[in-house]
N, C-alpha and C positions, 0 to 999 in steps of 0.2 A: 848790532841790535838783534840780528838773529841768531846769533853764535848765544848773544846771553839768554834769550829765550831756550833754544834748543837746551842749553844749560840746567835754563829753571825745569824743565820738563824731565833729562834727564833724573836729577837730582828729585824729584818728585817720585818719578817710579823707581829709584834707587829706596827709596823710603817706603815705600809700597811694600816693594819685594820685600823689603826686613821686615815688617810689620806682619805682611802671610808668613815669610819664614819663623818667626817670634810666635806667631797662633797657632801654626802646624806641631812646632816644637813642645807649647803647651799644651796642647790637646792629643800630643803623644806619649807624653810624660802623665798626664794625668789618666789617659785609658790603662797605661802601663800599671798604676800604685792600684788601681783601682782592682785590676786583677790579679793583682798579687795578693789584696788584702781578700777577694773574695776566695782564692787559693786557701790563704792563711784561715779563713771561716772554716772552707770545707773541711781543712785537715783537723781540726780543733772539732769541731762535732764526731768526725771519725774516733779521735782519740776519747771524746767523751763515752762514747758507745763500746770502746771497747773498756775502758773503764768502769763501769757499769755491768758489762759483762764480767770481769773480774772481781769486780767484787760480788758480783752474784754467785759466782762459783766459789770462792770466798767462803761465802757464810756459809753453802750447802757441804763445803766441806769440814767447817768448825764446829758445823750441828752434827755431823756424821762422828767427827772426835768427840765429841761429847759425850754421844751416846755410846760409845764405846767404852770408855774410859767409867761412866757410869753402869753398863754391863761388868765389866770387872770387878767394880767393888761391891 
């Protein structure tokens, strides 16, 4: 009678424990995507800015050819 008891108990915090191991595992996995995708944001603004920057230099240099090329003729 006490052996099955002791049993049932065990077997209760065996399922415990999986269940925190199972919540920790998800809530380490999910802080993990979460950082990466906010990673993934920064660098993607970064690229946007310098994009933006390139093209701005871009067109200062396509007006510069212009005018050039319209001084020669």
């Amino acid at each position: 009678m006490v052996g099955k008891k002791l049993g049932e108990v065990f077997s209760s915090l065996k399922d415990n424990l999986l269940f925190i191991f199972s919540v920790i595992l998800l809530l380490i996995t999910t802080t993990s995507c979460e950082r990466s995708f906010q990673n993934f944001d920064k660098n993607l603004l970064e690229k946007k800015k310098e994009l933006e920057e390139f093209n701005e230099k871009s067109s200062i240099r396509k007006e510069q050819i212009l005018k050039s090329q319209n001084e020669q003729n």
